[in-house]
C-alpha positions in Angstrom: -0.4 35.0 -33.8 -0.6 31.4 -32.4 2.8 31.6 -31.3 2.4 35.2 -29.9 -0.7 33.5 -27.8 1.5 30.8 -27.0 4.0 33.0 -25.5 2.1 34.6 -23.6 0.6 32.0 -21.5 4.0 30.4 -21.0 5.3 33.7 -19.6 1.9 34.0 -17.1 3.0 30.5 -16.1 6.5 30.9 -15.7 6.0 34.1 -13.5 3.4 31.6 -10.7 6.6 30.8 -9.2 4.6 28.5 -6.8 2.9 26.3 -9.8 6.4 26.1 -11.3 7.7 24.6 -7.8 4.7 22.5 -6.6 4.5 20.8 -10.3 8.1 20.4 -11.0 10.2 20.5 -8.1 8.0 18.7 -6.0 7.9 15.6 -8.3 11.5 15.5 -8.5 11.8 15.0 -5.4 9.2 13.3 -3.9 9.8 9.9 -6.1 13.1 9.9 -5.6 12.4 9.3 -1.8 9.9 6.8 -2.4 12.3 5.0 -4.8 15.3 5.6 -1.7 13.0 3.8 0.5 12.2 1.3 -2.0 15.7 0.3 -2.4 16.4 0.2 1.4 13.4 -2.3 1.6 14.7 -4.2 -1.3 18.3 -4.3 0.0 16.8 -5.9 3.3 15.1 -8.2 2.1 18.1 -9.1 -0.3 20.5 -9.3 3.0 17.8 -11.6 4.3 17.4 -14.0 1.6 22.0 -14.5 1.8 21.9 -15.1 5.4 19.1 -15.3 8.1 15.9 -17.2 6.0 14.0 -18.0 8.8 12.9 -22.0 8.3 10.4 -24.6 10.0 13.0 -27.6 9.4 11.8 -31.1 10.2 13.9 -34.1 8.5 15.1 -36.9 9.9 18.3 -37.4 7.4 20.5 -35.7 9.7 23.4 -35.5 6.8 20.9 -32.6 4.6 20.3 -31.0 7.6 23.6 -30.3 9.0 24.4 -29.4 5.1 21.7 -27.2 5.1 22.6 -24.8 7.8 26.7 -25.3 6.9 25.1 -23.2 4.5 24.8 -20.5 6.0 22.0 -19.0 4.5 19.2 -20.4 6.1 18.2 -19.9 10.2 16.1 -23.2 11.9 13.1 -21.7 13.8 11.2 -23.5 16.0 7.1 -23.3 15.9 4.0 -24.7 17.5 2.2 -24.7 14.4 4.2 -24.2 11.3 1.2 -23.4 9.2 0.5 -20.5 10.9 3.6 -18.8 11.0 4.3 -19.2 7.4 0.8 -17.6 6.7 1.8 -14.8 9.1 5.2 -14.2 8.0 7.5 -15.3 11.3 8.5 -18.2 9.4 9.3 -17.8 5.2 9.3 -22.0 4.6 8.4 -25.2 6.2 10.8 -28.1 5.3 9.0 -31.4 6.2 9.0 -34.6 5.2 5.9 -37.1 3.9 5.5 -40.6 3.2 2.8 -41.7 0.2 1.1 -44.3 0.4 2.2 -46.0 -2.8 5.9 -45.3 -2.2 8.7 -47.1 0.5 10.7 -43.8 0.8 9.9 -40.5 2.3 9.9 -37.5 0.3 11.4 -34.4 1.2 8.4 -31.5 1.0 9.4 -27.9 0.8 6.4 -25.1 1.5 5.7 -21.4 0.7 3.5 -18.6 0.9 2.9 -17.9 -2.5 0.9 -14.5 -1.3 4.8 -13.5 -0.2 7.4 -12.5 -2.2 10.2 -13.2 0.2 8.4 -16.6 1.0 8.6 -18.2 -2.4 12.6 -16.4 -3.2 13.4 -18.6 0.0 11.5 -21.5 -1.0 14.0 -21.0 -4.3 16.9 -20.6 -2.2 16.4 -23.2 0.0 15.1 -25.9 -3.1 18.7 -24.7 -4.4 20.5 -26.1 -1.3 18.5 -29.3 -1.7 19.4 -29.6 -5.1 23.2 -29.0 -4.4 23.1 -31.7 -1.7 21.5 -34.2 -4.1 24.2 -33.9 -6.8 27.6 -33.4 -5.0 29.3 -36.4 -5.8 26.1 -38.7 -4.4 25.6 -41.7 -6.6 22.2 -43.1 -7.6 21.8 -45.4 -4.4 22.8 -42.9 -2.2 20.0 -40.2 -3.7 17.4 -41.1 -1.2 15.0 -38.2 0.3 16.2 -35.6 -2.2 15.4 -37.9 -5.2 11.8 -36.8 -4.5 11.5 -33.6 -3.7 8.3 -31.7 -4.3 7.3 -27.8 -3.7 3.8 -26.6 -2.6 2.3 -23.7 -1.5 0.4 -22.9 1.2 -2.8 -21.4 -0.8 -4.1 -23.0 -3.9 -2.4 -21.6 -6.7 -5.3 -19.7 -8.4 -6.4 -18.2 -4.9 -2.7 -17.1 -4.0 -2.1 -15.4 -7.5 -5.6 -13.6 -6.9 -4.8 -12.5 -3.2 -1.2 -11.1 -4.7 -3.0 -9.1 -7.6 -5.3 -8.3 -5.0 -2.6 -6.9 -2.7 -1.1 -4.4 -5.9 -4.3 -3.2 -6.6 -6.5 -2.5 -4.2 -3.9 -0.2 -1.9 -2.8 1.9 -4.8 -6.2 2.4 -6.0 -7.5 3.5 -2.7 -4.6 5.8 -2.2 -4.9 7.4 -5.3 -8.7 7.7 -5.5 -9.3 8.9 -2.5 -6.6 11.8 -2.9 -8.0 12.9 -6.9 -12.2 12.5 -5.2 -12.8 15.2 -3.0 -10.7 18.0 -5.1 -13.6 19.6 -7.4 -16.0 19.9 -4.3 -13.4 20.8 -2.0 -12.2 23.8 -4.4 -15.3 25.2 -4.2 -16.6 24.7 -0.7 -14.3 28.1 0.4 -11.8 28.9 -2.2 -14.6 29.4 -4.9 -16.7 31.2 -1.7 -14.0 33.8 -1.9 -13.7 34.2 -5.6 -17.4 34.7 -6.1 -17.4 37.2 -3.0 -19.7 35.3 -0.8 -17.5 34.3 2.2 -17.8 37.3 4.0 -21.8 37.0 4.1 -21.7 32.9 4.9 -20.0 34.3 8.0 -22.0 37.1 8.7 -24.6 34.0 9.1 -25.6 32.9 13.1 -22.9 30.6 12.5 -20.0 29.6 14.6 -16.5 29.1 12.6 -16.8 25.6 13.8 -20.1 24.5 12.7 -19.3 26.2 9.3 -15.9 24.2 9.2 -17.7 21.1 10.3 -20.6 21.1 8.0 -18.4 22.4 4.6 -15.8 19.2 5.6 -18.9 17.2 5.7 -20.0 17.5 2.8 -16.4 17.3 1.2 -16.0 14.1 2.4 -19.3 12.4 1.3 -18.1 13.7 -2.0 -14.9 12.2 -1.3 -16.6 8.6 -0.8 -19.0 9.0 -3.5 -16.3 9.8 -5.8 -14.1 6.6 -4.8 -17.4 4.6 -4.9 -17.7 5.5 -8.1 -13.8 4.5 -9.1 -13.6 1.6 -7.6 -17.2 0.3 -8.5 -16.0 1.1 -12.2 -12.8 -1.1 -11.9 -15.0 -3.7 -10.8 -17.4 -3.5 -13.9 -14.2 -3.6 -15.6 -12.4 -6.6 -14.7 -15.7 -7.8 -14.7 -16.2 -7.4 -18.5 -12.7 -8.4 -19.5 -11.0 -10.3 -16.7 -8.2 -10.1 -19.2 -7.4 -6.8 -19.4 -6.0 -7.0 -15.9 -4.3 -10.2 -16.4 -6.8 -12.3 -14.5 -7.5 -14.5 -16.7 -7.3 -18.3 -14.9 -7.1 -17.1 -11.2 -9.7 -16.5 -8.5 -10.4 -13.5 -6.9 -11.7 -13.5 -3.8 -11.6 -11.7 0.0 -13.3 -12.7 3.2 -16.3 -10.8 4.0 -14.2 -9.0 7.7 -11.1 -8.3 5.4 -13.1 -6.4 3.0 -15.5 -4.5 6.0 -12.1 -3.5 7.6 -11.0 -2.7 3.9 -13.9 0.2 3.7 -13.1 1.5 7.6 -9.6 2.4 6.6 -10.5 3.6 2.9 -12.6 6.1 5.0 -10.1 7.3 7.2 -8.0 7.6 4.0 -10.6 9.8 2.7 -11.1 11.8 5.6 -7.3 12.4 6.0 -7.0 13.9 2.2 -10.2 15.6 2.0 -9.5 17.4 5.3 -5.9 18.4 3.8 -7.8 19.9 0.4 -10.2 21.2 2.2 -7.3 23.5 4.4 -5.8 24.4 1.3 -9.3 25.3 -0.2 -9.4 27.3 3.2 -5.9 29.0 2.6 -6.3 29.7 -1.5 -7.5 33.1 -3.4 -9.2 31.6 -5.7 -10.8 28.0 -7.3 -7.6 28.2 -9.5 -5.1 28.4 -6.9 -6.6 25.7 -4.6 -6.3 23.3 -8.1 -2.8 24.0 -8.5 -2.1 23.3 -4.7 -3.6 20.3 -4.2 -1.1 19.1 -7.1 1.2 17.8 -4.1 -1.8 15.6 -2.6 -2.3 14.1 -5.7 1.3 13.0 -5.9 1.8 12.3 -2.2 -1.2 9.8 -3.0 0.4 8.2 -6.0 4.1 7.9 -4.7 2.4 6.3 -1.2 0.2 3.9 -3.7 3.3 3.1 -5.5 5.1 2.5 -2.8 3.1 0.3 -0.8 3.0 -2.3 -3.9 5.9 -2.8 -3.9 6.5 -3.8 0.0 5.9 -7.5 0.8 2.9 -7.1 3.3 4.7 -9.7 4.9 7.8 -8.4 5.4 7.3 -4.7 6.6 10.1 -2.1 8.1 8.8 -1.0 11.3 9.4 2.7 9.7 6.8 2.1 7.6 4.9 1.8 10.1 4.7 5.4 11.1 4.7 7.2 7.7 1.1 8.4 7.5 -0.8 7.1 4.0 1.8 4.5 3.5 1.0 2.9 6.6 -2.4 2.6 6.2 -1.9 1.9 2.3 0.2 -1.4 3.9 -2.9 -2.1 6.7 -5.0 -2.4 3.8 -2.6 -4.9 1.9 -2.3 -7.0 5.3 -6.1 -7.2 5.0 -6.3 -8.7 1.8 -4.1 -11.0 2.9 -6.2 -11.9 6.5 -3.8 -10.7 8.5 -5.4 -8.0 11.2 -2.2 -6.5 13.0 -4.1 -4.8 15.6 -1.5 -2.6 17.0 -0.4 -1.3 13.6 -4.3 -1.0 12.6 -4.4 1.4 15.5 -1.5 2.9 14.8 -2.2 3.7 11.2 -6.1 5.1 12.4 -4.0 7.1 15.0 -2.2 9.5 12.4 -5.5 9.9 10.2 -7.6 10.9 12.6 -4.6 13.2 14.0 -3.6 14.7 10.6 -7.4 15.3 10.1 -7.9 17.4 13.5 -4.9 19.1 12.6 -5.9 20.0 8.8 -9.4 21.1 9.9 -8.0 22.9 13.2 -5.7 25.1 10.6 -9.2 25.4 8.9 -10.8 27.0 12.0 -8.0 29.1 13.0 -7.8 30.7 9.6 -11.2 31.4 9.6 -10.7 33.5 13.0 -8.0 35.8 11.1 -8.8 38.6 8.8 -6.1 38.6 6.7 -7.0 34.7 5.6 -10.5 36.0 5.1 -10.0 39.3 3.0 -7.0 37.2 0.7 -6.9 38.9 -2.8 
């Protein structure tokens, strides 16, 4: 009798065609594009790091330098202020040179960004040059510069391994939250309206379409925020209790007081852009059951953007990126944990929230104006 059960739900699911495509199909293909793009962002980066490192060079042994771009692998770039355009990305390492107090001969410095990815590979690619240099046939006198060369990084080490953990975390988290949040209310506010049978009287109510829309996606949202409150604020608590757990243990975590208020603007729109997409499907569904089953793809939208912004160098971002909506704002939010504030791409990722939000809850309104969306058994 267990197995006749058993068989019998399995043939109710395998005849909701749509759950069978939205939960299988959609998965299989979804990652697999996020992976695609993932490996064309890889493969740059990889091209970069064999030819076209871009490098603050400043040496005076003449000899290293011209070995260093016979190379080939490295590209000199000029800069006002070196520091700077590491922390920003335009440059990936700063080759200088220092003399200590306590010593007659200078010693060769190389610097990274250890909050970049790219940055310290170069700083390993271009330490291997040095290296090369030093031991091709050079005898001990003749070992002068590169006899000494030391490797530093341009935040201290327990604050740059912080601000990288940092970077993983708090994008994915945000994305993921703030699509699995507003589902149970959003569910309700119309799709379980219709399956209880009180739709038709809410609209019988001196209401216009648009108030109802506005007030219903209102209250969606606060549930939205509340609910990723609520995650993230648990996390904390977490790490809290066992820095451990999350590998922490020995590193600082920290982020400026503007990076983290620009950090809750965009988690907002984030929110607003995947409540307002559950809340058309809520619209659209027969029932509280159906609206759980479609908002399946959200859910995995949010998780393969998450995914896929930790693993993009916030430093080092395709312009393409730039325009996919949830990734790019998933990659604003990594650049602010950094302290970088891109203010064309900040506008540009609050562009296509607030536009894919108006265009979620205008599909609301207009469905709300048709009969046949209203009467849906």
């Amino acid at each position: 009798m267990i197995f006749a059960v058993f068989r019998k739900e399995v043939t109710d699911i395998s005849r909701d065609r749509r759950a069978l495509v939205i939960s299988v199909l959609i998965p299989l293909i979804l990652f697999p594009l996020s992976f695609f793009a993932l490996n064309v962002n890889l493969k740059k980066t990889a091209r970069s790091l064999e030819g076209g490192i871009p490098a603050y060079i400043n040496i005076s042994d003449s000899s290293l330098n011209a070995f260093i771009m016979r190379d080939g692998r490295v590209t000199r770039t000029e800069s006002p202020d070196p520091s700077a355009d590491l922390a920003s990305g335009r440059i990936a390492v700063v080759i200088d040179e220092i003399q200590p107090p306590d010593m007659k001969q200078k010693i060769l410095r190389i610097t990274a960004d250890n909050t970049s990815q790219y940055s310290l590979a170069a700083c390993d690619v271009i330490h291997g040059i040095i290296v090369k240099y030093d031991t091709g046939g050079k005898t001990a006198d003749e070992k002068t510069i590169t006899a000494a060369v030391i490797r530093q990084t341009l935040t201290e080490g327990r604050k740059g391994a912080g601000i990288m953990m940092l970077q993983v975390l708090i994008p994915m988290l945000i994305l993921v939250f703030s699509a699995t949040a507003p589902m149970a209310v959003a569910a309700d506010l119309f799709a379980g309206e219709r399956e209880r049978c009180t739709l038709e009287h809410l609209l019988g109510l001196p209401v216009s379409g648009g108030e109802l829309v506005a007030g219903k996606y209102l209250a969606a949202m606060f549930a939205g925020i509340t609910g990723v409150i609520s995650f993230m604020s648990g996390i904390v608590l977490s790490y809290l209790i066992s820095p451990e757990v999350f590998g922490a243990a020995g590193i600082t975590i920290s982020i400026s007081a503007a990076s983290a208020i620009w950090v809750i603007l965009f988690s907002i729109l984030i929110i607003m852009t995947f409540t307002a997409a559950e809340f058309a499907i809520s619209v659209f569904s027969r029932s509280a059951r159906e609206a759980q089953i479609l908002f399946i793809p959200v859910v995995i939208i949010g998780m393969a953007c998450g995914h896929t912004v930790t693993m993009i160098d916030a430093k080092r971002i395709s312009l393409v990126f730039r325009h996919v909506p949830m990734i790019n704002s998933g990659l604003v939010i990594k650049e602010f944990v950094t302290g970088i504030f891109s203010w064309q791409y900040m506008a540009v990722s609050a562009f296509w929230c607030i536009a894919l939000s108006i265009m979620f809850l205008y599909s609301c309104r207009f469905m709300l104006a048709r009969e046949k969306y209203i009467f849906r058994v």
